[in-house]
C-alpha positions as a Markdown table, in Angstrom:
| # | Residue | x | y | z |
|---|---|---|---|---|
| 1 | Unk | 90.2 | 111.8 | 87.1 |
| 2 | Unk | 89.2 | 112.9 | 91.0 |
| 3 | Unk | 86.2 | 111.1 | 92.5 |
| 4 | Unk | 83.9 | 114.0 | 92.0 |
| 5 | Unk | 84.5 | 113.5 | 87.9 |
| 6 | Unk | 84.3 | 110.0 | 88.2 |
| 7 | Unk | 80.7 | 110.3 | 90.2 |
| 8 | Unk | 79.7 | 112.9 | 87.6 |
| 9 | Unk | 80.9 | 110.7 | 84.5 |
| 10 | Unk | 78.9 | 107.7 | 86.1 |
| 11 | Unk | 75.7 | 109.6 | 86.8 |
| 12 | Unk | 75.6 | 110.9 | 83.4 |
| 13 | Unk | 76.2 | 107.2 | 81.9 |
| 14 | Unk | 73.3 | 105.4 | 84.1 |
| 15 | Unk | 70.9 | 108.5 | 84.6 |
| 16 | Unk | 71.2 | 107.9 | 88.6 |
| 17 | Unk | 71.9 | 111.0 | 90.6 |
| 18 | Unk | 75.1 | 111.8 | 91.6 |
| 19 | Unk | 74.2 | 112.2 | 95.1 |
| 20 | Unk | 73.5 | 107.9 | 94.7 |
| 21 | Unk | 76.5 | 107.2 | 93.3 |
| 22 | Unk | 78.9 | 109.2 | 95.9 |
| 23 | Unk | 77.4 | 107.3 | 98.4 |
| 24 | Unk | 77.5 | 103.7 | 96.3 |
| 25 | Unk | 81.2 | 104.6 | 96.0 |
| 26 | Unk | 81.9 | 105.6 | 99.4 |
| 27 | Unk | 80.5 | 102.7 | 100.5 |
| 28 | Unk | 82.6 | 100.3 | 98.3 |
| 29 | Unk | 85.8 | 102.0 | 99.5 |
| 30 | Unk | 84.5 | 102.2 | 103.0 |
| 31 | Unk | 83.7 | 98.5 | 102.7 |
| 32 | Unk | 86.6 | 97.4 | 101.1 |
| 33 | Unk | 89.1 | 99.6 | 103.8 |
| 34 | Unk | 87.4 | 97.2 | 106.6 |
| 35 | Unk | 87.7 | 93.8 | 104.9 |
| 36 | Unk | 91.4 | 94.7 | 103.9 |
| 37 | Unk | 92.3 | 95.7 | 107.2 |
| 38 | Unk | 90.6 | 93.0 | 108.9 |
| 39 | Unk | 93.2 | 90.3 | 106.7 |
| 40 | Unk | 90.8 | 89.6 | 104.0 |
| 41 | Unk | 90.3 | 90.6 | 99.8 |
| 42 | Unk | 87.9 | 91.7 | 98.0 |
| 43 | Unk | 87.6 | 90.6 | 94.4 |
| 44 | Unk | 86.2 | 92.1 | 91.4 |
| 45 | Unk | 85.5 | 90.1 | 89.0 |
| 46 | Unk | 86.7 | 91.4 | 85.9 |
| 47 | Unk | 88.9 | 94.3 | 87.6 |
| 48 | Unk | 91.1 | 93.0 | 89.8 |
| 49 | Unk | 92.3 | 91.7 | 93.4 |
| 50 | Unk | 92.0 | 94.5 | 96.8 |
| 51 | Unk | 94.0 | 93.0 | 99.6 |
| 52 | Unk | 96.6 | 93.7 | 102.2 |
| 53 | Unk | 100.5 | 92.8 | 102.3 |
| 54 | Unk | 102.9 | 92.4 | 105.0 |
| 55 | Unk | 106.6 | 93.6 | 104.0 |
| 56 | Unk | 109.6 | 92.2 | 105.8 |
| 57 | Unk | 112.2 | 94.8 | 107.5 |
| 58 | Unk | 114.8 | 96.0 | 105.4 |
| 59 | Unk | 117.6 | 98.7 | 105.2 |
| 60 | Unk | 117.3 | 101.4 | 103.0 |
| 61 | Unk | 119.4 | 104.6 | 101.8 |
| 62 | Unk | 119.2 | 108.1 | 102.4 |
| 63 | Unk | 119.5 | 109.4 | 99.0 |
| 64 | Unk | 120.7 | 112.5 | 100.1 |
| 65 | Unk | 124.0 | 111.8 | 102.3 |
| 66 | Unk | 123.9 | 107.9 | 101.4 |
| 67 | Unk | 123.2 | 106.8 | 105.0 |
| 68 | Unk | 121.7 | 103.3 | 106.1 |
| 69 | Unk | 118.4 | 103.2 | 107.4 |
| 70 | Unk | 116.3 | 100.7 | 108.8 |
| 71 | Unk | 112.7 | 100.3 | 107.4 |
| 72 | Unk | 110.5 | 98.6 | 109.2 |
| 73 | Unk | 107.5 | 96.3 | 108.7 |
| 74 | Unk | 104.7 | 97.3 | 106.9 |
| 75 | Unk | 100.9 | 96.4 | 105.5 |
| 76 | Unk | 100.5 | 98.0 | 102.1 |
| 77 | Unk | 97.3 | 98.0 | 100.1 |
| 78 | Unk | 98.0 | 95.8 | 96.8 |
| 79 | Unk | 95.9 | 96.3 | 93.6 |
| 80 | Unk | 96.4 | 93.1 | 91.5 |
| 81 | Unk | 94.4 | 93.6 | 87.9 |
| 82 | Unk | 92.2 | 91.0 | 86.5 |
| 83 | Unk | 93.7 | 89.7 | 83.4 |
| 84 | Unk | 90.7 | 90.7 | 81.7 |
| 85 | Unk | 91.1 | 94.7 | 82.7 |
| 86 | Unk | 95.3 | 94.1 | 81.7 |
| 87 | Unk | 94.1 | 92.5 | 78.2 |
| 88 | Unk | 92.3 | 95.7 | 77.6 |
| 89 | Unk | 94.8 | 98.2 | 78.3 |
């Protein structure tokens, strides 16, 4: 499902125009791209855990000619589920 479906599914459920709830979704992911970036989380209850984390250096592989490479630090975006939303799936 792309956001578009998503909006259209939601507008139909709630009777709010879809023009309300692209920009009630934009502004949860806008909101939650600024408190993750600035170091913080944002939780959901019910649905899980947004925040950032910090991965150390490590070497890696090139898959194709088996080479060592370094990988360096990184912030990814973690998604950790509520146990509620992994009790229903």
């Amino acid at each position: 499902m792309n956001k578009s479906e998503l909006v259209r599914v939601i507008a139909a459920e709630t009777g709010v125009r879809p023009q309300d709830v692209d920009s009630v979704l934009t502004g949860f992911v806008t909101r939650v791209e600024e408190v993750v970036r600035g170091g913080g989380s944002v939780k959901v209850t019910g649905f899980g855990v947004f925040r950032a984390r910090d991965t150390e250096p490590r070497a890696g592989r090139n898959p194709r000619t088996g080479e060592a490479i370094p990988i360096p630090a990184s912030r990814r975006l973690a998604f950790k589920p509520s146990k509620k939303l992994t009790d229903r799936l």
